[in-house]
MARDOLUM-85475 format. One record per residue (C-alpha): residue number from 1; residue in one letter; x, y, z. Coordinates in Angstrom, 2 decimals, always signed. Each point is the difference from the previous one (the first is absolute). Layout:
# MARDOLUM-85475
<migu NUM, A, <X, Y, Z>>,
...
***
This chain:
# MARDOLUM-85475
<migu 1, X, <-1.87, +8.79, +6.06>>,
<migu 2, X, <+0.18, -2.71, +3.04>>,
<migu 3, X, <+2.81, -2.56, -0.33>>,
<migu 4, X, <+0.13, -3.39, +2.26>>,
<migu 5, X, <+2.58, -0.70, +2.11>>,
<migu 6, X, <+0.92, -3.12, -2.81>>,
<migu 7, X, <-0.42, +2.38, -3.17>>,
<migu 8, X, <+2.59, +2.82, +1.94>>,
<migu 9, X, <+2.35, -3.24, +0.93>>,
<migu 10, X, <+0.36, -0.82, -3.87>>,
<migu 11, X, <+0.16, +3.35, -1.21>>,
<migu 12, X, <+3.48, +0.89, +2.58>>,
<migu 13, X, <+1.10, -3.61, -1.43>>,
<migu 14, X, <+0.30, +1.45, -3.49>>,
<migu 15, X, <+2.94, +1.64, -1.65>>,
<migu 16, X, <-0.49, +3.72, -0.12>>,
<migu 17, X, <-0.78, +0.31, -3.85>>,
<migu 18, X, <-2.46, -2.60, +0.66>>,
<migu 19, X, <-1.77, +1.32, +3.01>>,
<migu 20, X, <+0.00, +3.55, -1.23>>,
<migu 21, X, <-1.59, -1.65, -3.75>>,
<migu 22, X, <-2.54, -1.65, +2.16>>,
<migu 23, X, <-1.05, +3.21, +2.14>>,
<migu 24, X, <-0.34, +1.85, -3.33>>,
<migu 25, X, <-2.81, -2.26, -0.95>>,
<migu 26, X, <-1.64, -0.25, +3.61>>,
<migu 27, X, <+0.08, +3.79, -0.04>>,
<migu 28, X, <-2.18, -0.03, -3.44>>,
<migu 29, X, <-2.46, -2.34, +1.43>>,
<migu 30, X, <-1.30, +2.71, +2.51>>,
<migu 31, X, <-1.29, +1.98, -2.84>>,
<migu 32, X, <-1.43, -2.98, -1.93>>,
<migu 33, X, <-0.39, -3.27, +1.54>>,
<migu 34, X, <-1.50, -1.76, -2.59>>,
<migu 35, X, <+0.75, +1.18, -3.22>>,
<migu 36, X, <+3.48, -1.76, -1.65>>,
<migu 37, X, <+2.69, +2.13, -1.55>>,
<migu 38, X, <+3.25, -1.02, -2.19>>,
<migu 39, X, <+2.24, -2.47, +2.46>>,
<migu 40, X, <-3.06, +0.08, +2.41>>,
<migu 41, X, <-2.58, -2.72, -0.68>>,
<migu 42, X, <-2.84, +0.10, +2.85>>,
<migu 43, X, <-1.75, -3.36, +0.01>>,
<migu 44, X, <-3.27, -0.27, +2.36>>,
<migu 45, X, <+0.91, -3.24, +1.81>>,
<migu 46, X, <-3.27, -0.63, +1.40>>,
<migu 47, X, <-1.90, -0.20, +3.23>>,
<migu 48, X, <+2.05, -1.19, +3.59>>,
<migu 49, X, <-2.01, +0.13, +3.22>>,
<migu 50, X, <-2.04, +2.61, -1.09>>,
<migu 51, X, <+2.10, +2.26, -1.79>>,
<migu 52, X, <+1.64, +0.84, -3.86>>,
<migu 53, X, <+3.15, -0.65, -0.20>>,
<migu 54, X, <+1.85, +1.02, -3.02>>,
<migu 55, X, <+3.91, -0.65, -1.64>>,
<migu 56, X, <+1.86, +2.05, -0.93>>,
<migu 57, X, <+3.07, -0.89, -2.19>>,
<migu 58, X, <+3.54, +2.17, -0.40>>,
<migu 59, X, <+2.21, -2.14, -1.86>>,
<migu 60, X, <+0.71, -3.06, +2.11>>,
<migu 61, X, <-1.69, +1.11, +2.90>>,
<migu 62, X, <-3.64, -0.57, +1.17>>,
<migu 63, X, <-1.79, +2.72, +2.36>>,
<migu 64, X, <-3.37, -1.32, +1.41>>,
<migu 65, X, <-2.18, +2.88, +1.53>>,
<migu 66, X, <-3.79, +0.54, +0.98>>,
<migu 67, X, <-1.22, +3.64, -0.68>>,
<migu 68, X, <-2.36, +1.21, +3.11>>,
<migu 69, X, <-1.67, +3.18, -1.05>>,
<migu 70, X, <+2.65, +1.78, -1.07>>,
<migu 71, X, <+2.47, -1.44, +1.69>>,
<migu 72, X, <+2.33, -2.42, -1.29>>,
<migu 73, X, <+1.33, -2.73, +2.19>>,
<migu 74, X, <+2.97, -2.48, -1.36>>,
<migu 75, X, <+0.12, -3.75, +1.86>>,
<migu 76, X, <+2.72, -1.05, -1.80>>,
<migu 77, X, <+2.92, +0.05, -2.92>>,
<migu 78, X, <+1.64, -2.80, -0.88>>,
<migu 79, X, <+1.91, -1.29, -3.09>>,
<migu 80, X, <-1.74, -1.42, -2.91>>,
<migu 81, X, <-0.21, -3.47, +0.28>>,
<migu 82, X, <-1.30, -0.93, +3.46>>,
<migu 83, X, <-3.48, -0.19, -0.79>>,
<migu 84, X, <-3.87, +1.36, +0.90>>,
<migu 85, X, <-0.34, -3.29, +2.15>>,
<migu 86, X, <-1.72, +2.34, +3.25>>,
<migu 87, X, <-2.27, +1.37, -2.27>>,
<migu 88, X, <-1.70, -3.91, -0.42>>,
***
Protein backbone atom coordinates (compact mmCIF):
# COMPACT_ATOMS: atom_id res chain seq x y z
CA UNK A 1 0.00 0.00 0.00
CA UNK A 2 1.53 3.54 -1.32
CA UNK A 3 0.10 6.62 0.40
CA UNK A 4 0.64 10.39 -1.08
CA UNK A 5 2.22 12.84 0.68
CA UNK A 6 -1.68 14.63 0.90
CA UNK A 7 -3.47 11.23 1.90
CA UNK A 8 -0.50 10.71 4.95
CA UNK A 9 -1.10 14.69 5.79
CA UNK A 10 -4.93 13.94 6.50
CA UNK A 11 -4.54 10.75 8.05
CA UNK A 12 -1.84 12.44 11.12
CA UNK A 13 -4.71 15.27 11.09
CA UNK A 14 -7.21 12.77 12.48
CA UNK A 15 -7.98 11.92 16.06
CA UNK A 16 -6.44 8.61 16.95
CA UNK A 17 -9.76 6.49 17.01
CA UNK A 18 -10.31 7.92 13.71
CA UNK A 19 -7.02 7.36 12.04
CA UNK A 20 -6.56 3.94 13.51
CA UNK A 21 -10.65 3.14 12.12
CA UNK A 22 -9.43 4.37 8.81
CA UNK A 23 -6.09 2.18 8.63
CA UNK A 24 -8.27 -0.83 9.55
CA UNK A 25 -10.11 -0.47 6.32
CA UNK A 26 -6.98 0.55 4.10
CA UNK A 27 -5.34 -2.55 5.54
CA UNK A 28 -8.44 -4.78 4.12
CA UNK A 29 -8.18 -3.25 0.78
CA UNK A 30 -4.73 -4.98 0.12
CA UNK A 31 -6.40 -8.27 0.13
CA UNK A 32 -9.45 -7.17 -1.91
CA UNK A 33 -9.50 -4.01 -3.70
CA UNK A 34 -12.60 -4.20 -5.25
CA UNK A 35 -14.97 -6.18 -3.59
CA UNK A 36 -17.24 -4.02 -0.74
CA UNK A 37 -17.70 -5.34 2.76
CA UNK A 38 -20.12 -4.10 5.76
CA UNK A 39 -19.00 -0.18 6.51
CA UNK A 40 -16.80 -0.48 3.31
CA UNK A 41 -18.61 0.47 0.09
CA UNK A 42 -16.00 0.41 -2.97
CA UNK A 43 -17.46 2.49 -5.77
CA UNK A 44 -15.46 2.38 -9.28
CA UNK A 45 -15.27 6.14 -9.92
CA UNK A 46 -14.28 5.94 -13.39
CA UNK A 47 -11.46 6.65 -15.76
CA UNK A 48 -8.77 9.90 -14.91
CA UNK A 49 -5.82 10.30 -17.27
CA UNK A 50 -5.64 6.91 -18.03
CA UNK A 51 -6.25 5.15 -14.99
CA UNK A 52 -9.35 3.54 -12.52
CA UNK A 53 -9.82 5.24 -9.82
CA UNK A 54 -12.09 3.91 -7.24
CA UNK A 55 -13.86 5.33 -3.59
CA UNK A 56 -13.80 4.00 -1.00
CA UNK A 57 -16.16 5.05 1.88
CA UNK A 58 -15.56 4.51 5.98
CA UNK A 59 -18.19 6.39 7.57
CA UNK A 60 -17.64 10.05 6.76
CA UNK A 61 -14.54 9.64 5.11
CA UNK A 62 -13.74 9.14 1.36
CA UNK A 63 -10.42 7.16 0.27
CA UNK A 64 -9.72 7.48 -3.53
CA UNK A 65 -7.08 4.87 -4.78
CA UNK A 66 -5.96 3.32 -8.23
CA UNK A 67 -4.95 -0.44 -7.93
CA UNK A 68 -1.62 -1.11 -10.22
CA UNK A 69 -1.17 -4.82 -10.43
CA UNK A 70 -1.34 -5.67 -7.18
CA UNK A 71 -0.47 -2.82 -5.72
CA UNK A 72 -2.70 -0.43 -4.22
CA UNK A 73 -1.94 3.24 -4.34
CA UNK A 74 -4.26 5.90 -2.27
CA UNK A 75 -4.24 9.80 -3.82
CA UNK A 76 -6.33 11.00 -1.37
CA UNK A 77 -8.94 10.94 1.83
CA UNK A 78 -10.96 13.54 2.49
CA UNK A 79 -14.30 14.10 4.32
CA UNK A 80 -17.54 13.40 2.71
CA UNK A 81 -18.82 16.30 1.24
CA UNK A 82 -16.12 17.95 -0.89
CA UNK A 83 -16.90 16.41 -4.01
CA UNK A 84 -15.49 14.12 -7.23
CA UNK A 85 -15.00 17.57 -9.10
CA UNK A 86 -11.06 16.28 -10.39
CA UNK A 87 -12.49 13.33 -11.61
CA UNK A 88 -14.58 15.71 -14.48
Amino acid sequence: MLLSDEALAFLRSLETRQRDRVLDHLKALETDPFRARPRADIKNCGRHHGQTFYRLRVGDFRVVYVVEGRQVKVTEIFRRGRGYRWLE
